[in-house]
VEXDREN-990629 format. One record per atom (N, C-alpha, C, O, CB): x, y, z. Coordinates in Angstrom, 2 decimals. Glycine has a CB too. Layout:
N
@c1=X c2=Y c3=Z
...
END
This chain:
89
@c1=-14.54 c2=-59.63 c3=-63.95
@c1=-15.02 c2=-60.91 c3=-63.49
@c1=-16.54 c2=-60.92 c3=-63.50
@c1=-17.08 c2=-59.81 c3=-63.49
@c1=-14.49 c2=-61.23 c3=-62.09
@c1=-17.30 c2=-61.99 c3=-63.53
@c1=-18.85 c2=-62.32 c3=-63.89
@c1=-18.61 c2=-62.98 c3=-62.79
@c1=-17.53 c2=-63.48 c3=-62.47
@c1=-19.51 c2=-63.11 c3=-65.33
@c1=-19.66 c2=-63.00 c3=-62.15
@c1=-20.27 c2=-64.03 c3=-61.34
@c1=-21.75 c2=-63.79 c3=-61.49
@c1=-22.36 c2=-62.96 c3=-62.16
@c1=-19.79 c2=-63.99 c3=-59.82
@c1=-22.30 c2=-65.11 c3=-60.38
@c1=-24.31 c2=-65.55 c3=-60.42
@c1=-24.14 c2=-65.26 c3=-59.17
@c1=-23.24 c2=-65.63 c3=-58.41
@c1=-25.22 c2=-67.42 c3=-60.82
@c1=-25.11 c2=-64.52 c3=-58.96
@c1=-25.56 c2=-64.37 c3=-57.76
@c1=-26.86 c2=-64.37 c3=-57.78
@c1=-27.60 c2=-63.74 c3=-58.53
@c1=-25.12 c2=-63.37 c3=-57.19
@c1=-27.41 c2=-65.76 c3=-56.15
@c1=-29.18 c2=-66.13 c3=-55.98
@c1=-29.49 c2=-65.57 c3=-54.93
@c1=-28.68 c2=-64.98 c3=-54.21
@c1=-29.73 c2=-67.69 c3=-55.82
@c1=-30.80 c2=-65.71 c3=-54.69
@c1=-31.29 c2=-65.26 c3=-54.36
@c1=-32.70 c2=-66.51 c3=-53.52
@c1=-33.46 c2=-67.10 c3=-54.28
@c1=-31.26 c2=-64.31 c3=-55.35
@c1=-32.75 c2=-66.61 c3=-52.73
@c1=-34.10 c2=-67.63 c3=-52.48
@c1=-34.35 c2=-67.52 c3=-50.81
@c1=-33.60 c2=-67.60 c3=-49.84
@c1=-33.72 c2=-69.54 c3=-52.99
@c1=-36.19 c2=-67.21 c3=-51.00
@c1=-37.14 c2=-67.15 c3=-49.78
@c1=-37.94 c2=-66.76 c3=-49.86
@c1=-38.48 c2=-66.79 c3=-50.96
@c1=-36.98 c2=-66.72 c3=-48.86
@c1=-38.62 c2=-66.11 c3=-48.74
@c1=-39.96 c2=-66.09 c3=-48.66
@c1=-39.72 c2=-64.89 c3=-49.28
@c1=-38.82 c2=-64.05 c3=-49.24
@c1=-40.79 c2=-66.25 c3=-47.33
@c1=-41.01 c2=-65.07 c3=-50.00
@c1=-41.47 c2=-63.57 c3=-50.87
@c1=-41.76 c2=-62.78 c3=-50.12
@c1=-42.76 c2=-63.08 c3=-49.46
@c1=-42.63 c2=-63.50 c3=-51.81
@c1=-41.06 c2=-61.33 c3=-49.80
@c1=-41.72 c2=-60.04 c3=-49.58
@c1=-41.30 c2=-58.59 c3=-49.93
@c1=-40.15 c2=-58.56 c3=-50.37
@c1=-41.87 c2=-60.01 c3=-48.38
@c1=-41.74 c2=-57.72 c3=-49.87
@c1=-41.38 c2=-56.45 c3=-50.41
@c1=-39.89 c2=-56.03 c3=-50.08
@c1=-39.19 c2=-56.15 c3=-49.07
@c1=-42.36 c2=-55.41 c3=-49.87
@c1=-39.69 c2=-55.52 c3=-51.27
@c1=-38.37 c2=-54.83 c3=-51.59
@c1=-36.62 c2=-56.16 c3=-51.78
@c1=-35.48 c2=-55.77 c3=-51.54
@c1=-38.24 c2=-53.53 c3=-49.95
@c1=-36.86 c2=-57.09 c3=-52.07
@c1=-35.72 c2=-57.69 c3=-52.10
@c1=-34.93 c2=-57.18 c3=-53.29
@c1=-33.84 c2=-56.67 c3=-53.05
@c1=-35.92 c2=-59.08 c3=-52.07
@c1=-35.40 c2=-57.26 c3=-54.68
@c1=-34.92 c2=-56.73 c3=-55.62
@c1=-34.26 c2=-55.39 c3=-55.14
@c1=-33.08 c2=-55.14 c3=-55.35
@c1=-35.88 c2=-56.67 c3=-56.58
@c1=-35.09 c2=-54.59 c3=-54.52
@c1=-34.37 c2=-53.15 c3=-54.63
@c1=-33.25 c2=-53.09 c3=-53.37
@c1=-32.44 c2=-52.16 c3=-53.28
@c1=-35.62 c2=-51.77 c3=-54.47
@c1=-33.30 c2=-53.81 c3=-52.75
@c1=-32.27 c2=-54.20 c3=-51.92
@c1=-31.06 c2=-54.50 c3=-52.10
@c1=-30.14 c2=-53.94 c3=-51.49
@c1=-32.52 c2=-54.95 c3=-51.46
@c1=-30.87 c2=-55.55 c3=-53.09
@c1=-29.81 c2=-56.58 c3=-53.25
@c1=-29.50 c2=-55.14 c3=-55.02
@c1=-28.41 c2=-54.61 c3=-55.26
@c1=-30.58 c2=-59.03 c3=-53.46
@c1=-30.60 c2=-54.95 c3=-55.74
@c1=-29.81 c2=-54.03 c3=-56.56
@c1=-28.88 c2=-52.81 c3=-55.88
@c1=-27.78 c2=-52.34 c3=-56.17
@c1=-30.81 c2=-53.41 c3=-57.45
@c1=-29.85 c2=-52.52 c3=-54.82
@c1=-29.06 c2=-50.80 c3=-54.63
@c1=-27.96 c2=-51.32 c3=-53.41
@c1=-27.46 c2=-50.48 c3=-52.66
@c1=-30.49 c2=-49.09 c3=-53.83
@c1=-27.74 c2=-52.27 c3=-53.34
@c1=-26.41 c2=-53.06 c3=-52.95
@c1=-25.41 c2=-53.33 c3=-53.89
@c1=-24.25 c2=-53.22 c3=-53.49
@c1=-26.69 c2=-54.32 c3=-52.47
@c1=-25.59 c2=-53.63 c3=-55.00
@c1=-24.45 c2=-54.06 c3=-55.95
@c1=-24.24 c2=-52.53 c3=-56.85
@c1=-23.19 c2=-52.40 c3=-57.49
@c1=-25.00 c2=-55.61 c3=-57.07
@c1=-25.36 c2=-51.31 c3=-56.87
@c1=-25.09 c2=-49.96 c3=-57.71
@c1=-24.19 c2=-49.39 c3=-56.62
@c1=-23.47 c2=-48.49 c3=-57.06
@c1=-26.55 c2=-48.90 c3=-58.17
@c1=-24.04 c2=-49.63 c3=-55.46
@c1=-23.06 c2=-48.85 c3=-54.44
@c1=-22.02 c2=-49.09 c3=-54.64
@c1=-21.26 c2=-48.13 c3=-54.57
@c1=-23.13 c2=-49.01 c3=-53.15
@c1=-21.36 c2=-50.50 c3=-55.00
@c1=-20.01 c2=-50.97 c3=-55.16
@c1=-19.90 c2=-50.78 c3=-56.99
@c1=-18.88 c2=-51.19 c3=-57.55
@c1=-19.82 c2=-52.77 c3=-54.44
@c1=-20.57 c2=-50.41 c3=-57.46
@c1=-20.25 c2=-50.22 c3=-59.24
@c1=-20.50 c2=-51.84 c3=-59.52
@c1=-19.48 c2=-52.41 c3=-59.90
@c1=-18.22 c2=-49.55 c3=-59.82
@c1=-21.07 c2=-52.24 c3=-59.46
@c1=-21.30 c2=-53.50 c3=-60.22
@c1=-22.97 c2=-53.61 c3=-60.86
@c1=-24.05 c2=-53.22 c3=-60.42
@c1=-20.94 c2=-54.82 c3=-59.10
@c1=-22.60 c2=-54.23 c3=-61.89
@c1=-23.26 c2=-54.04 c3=-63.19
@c1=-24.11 c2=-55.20 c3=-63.05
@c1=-23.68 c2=-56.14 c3=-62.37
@c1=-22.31 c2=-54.02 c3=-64.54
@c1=-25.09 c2=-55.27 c3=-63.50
@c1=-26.56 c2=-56.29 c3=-63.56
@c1=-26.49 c2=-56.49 c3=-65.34
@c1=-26.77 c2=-55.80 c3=-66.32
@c1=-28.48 c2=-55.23 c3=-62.85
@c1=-26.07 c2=-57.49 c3=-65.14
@c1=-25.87 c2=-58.20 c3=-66.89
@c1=-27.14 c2=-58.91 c3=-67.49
@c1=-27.54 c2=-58.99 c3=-68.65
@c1=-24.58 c2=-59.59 c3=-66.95
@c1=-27.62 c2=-59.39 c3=-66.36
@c1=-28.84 c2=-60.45 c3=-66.77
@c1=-29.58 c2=-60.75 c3=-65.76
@c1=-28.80 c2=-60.98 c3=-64.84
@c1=-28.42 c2=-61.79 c3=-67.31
@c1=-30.97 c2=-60.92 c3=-65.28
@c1=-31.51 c2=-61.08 c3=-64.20
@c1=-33.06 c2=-61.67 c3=-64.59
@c1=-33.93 c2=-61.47 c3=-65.43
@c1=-31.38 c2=-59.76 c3=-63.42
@c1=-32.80 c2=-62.55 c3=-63.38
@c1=-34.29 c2=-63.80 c3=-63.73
@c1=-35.00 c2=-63.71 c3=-62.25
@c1=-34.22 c2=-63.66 c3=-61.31
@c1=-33.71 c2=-65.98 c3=-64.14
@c1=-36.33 c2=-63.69 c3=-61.98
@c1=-36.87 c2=-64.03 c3=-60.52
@c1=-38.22 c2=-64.33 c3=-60.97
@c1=-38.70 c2=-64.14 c3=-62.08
@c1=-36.79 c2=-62.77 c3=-59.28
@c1=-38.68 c2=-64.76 c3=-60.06
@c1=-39.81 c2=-65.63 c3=-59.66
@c1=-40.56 c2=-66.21 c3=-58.64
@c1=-40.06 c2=-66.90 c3=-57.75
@c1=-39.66 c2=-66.30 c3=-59.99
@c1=-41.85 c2=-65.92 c3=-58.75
@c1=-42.52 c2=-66.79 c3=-57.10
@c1=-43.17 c2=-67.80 c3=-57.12
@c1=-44.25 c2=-67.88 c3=-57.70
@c1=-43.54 c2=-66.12 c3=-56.22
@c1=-42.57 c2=-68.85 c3=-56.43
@c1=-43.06 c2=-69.93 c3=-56.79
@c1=-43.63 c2=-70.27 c3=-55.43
@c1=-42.84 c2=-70.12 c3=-54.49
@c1=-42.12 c2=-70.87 c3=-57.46
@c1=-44.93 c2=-70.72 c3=-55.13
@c1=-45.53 c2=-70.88 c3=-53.94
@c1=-45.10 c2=-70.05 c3=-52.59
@c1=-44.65 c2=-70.58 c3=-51.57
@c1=-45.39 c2=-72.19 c3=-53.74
@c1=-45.27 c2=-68.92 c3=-52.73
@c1=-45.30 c2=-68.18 c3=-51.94
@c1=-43.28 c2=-67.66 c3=-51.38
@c1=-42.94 c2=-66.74 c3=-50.64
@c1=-46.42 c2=-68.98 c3=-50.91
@c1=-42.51 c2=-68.56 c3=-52.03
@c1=-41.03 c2=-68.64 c3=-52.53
@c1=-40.42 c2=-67.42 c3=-53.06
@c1=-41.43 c2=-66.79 c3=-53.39
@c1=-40.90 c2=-69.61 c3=-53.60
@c1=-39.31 c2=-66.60 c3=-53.38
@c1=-38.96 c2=-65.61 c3=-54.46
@c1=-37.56 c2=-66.86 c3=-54.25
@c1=-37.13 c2=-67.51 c3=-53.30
@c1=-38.86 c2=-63.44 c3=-54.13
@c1=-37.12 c2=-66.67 c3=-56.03
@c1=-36.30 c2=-67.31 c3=-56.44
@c1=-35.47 c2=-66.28 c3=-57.43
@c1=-36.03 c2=-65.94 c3=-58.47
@c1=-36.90 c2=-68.50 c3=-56.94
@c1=-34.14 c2=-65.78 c3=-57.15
@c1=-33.88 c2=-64.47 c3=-58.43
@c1=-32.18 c2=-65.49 c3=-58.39
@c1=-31.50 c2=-65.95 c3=-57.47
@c1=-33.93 c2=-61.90 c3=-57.73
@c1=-32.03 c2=-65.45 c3=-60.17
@c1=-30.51 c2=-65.49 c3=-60.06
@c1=-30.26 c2=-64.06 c3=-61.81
@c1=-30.78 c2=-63.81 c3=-62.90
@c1=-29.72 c2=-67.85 c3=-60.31
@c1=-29.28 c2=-63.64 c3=-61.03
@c1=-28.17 c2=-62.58 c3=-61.74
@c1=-26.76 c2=-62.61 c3=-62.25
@c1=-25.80 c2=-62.68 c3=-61.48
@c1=-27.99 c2=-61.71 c3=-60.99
@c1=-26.69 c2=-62.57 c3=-62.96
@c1=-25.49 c2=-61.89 c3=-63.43
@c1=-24.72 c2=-60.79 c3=-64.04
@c1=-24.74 c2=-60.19 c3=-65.11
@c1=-25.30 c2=-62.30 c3=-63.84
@c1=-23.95 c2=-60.74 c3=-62.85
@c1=-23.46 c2=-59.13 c3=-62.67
@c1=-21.75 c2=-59.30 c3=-63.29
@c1=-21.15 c2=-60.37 c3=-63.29
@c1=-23.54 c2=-58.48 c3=-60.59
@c1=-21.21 c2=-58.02 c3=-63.78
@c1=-20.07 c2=-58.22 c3=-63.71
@c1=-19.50 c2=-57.12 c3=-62.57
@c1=-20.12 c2=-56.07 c3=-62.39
@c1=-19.56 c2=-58.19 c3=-65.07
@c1=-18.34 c2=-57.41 c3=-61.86
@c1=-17.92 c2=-56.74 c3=-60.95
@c1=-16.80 c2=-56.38 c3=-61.20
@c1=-16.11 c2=-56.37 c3=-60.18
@c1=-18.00 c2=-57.21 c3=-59.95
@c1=-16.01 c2=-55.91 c3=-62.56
@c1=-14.89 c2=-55.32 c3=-62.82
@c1=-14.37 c2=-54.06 c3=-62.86
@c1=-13.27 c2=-53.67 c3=-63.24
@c1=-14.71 c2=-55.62 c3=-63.61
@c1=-15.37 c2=-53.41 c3=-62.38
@c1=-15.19 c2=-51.94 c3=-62.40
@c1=-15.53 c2=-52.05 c3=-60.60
@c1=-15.51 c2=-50.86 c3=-60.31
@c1=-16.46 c2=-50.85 c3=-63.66
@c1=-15.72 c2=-52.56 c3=-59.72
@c1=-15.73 c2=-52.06 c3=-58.10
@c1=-14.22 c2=-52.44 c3=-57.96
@c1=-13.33 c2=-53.07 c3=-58.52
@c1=-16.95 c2=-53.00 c3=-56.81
@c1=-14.47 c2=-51.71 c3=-56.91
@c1=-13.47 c2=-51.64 c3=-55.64
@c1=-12.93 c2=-52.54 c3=-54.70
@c1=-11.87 c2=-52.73 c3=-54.11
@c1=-13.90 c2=-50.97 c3=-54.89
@c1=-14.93 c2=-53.38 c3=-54.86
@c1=-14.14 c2=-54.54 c3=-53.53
@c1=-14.10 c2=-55.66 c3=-54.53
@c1=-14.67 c2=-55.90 c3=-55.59
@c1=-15.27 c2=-55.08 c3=-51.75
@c1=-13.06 c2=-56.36 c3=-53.67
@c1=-12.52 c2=-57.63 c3=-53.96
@c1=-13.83 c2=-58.94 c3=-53.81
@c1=-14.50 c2=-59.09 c3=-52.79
@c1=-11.18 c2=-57.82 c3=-52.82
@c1=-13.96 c2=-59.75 c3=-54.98
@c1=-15.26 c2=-60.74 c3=-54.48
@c1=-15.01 c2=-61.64 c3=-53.83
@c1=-15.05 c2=-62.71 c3=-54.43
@c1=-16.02 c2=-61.38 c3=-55.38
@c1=-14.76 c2=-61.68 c3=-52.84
@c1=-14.58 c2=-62.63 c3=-51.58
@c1=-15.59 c2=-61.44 c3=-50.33
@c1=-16.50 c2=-61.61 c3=-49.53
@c1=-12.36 c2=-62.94 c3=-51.09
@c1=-14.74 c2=-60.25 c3=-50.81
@c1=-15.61 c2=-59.12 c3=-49.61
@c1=-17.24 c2=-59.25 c3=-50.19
@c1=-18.17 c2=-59.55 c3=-49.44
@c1=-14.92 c2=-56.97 c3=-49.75
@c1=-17.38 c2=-59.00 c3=-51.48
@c1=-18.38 c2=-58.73 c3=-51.90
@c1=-19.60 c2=-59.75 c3=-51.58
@c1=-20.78 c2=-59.52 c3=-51.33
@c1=-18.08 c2=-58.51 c3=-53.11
@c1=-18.74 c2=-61.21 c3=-51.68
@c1=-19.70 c2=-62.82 c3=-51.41
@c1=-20.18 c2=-62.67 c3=-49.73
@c1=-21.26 c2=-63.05 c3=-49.29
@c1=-18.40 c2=-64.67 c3=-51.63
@c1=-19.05 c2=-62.01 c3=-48.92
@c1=-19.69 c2=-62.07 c3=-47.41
@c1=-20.78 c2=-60.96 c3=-47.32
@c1=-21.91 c2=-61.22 c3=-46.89
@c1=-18.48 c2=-61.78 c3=-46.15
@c1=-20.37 c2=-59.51 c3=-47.80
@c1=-20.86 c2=-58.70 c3=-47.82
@c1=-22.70 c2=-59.39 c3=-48.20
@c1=-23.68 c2=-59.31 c3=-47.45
@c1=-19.95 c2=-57.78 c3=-48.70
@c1=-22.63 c2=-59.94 c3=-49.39
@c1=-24.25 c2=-59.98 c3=-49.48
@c1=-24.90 c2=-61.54 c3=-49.25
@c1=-25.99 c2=-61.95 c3=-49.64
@c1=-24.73 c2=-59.42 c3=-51.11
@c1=-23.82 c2=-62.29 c3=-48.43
@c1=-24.18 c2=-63.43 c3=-47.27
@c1=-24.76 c2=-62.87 c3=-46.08
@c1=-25.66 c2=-63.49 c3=-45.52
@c1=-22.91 c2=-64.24 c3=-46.75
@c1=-24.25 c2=-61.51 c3=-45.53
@c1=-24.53 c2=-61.30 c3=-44.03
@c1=-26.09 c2=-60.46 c3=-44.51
@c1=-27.03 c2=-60.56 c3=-43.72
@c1=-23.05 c2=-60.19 c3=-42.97
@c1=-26.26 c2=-59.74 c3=-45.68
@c1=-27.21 c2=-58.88 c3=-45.95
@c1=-28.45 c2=-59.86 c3=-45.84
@c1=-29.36 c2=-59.74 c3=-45.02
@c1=-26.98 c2=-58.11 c3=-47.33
@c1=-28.33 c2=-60.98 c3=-46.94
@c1=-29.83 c2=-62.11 c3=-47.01
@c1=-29.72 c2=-62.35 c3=-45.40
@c1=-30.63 c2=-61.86 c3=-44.74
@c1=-29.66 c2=-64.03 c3=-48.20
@c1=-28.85 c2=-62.93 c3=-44.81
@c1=-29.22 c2=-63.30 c3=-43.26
@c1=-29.98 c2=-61.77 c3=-42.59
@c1=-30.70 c2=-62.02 c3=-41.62
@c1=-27.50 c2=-63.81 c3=-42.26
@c1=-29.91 c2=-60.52 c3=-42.91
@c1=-30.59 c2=-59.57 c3=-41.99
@c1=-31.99 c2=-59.99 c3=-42.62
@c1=-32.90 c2=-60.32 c3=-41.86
@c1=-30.11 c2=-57.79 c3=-42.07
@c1=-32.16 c2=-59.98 c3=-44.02
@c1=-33.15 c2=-59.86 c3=-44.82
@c1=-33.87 c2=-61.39 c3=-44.83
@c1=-34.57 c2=-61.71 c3=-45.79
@c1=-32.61 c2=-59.30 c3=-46.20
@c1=-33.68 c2=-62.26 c3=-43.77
@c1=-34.34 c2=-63.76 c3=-43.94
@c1=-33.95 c2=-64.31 c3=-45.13
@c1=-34.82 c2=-65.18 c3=-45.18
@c1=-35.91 c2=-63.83 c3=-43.95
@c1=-33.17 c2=-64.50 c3=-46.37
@c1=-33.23 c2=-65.05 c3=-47.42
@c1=-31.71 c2=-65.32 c3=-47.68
@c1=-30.81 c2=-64.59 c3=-47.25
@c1=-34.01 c2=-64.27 c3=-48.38
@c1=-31.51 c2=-66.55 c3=-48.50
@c1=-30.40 c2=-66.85 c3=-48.82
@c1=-29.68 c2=-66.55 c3=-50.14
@c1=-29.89 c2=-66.99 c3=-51.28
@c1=-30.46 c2=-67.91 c3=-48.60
@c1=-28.49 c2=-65.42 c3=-49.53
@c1=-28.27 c2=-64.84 c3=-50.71
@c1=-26.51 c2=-65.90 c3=-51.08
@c1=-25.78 c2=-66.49 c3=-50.29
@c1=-28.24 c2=-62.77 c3=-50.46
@c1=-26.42 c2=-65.74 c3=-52.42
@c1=-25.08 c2=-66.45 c3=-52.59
@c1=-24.19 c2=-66.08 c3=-54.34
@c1=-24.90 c2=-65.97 c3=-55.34
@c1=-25.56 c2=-68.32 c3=-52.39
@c1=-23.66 c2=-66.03 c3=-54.37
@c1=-22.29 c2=-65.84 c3=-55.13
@c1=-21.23 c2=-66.32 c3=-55.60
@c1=-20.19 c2=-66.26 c3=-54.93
@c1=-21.83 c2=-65.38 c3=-54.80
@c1=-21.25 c2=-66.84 c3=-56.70
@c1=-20.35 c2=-67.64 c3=-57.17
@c1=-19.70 c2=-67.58 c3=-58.39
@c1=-20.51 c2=-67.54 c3=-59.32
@c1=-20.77 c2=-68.59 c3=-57.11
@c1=-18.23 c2=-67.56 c3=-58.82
@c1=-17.72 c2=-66.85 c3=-60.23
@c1=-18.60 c2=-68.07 c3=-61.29
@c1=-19.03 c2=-69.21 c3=-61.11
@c1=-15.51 c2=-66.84 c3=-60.45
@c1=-18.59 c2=-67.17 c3=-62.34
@c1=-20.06 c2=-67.68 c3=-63.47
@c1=-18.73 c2=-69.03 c3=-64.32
@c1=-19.13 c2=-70.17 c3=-64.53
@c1=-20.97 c2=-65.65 c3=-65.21
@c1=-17.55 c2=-68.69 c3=-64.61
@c1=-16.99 c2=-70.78 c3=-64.72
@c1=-17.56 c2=-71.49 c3=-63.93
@c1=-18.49 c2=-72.25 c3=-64.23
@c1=-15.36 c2=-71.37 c3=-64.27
@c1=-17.00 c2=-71.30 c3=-62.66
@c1=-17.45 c2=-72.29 c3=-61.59
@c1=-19.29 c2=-72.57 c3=-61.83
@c1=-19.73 c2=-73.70 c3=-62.05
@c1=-17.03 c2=-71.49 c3=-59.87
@c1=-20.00 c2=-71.56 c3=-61.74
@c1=-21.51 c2=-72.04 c3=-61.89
@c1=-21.52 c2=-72.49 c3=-63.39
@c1=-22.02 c2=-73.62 c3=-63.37
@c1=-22.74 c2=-70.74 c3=-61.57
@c1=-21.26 c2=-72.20 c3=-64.51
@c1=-21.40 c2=-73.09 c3=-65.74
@c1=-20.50 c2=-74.66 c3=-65.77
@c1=-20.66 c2=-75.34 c3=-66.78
@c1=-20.86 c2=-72.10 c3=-67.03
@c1=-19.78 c2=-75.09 c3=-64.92
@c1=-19.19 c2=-76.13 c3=-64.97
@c1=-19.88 c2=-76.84 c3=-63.90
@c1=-19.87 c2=-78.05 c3=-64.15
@c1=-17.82 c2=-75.98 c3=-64.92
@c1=-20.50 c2=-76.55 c3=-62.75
@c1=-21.47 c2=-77.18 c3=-61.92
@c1=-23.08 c2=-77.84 c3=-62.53
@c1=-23.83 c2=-78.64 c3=-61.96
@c1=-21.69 c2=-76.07 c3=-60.91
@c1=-23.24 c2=-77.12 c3=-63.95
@c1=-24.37 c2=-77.01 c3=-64.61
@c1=-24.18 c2=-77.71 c3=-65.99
@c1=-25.04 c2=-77.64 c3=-66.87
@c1=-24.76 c2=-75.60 c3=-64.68
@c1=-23.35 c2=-78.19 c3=-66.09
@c1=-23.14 c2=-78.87 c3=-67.12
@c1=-23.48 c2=-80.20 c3=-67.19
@c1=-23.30 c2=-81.09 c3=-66.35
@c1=-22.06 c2=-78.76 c3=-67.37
@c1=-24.14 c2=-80.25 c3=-68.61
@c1=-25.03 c2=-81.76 c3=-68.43
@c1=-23.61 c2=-82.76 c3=-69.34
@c1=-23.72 c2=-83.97 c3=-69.51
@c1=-27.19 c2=-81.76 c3=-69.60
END
């Protein structure tokens, strides 16, 4: 399974290595990855595939919902149909 997972808030040290060495613990793979600061903002979306972990992505979507809430930033997760059919012009 693919999913996007974002990323958005205030810019500060270490989010990337956070939210990566979060998804290398469960075996999930970083397919593609975009970020950016936009007025003082970090904005990252990814796509990972998660077919080789363990956990189920429902665990995985809370799992790095409760993490952005320790970390101030809103993290989120969603299977990559569902985000290409939301995005469709």
């Amino acid at each position: 399974m693919n999913a996007v997972i974002t990323v958005v808030g205030s810019d500060k040290v270490g989010i990337i290595a956070k939210v990566s060495a979060f998804l290398a613990e469960r075996n999930i793979n970083i397919e593609d990855i975009s970020q950016t600061v936009l007025s003082g903002n970090f904005v990252m979306m990814m796509m990972v595939d998660l077919s080789s972990s363990a956990k189920v992505p429902e665990d995985v979507k809370r799992e790095l919902s409760e993490m952005g809430e320790a970390m101030n930033v809103s993290i989120s997760m969603m299977h990559e149909k569902v985000f290409s059919a939301m995005h469709r012009i």
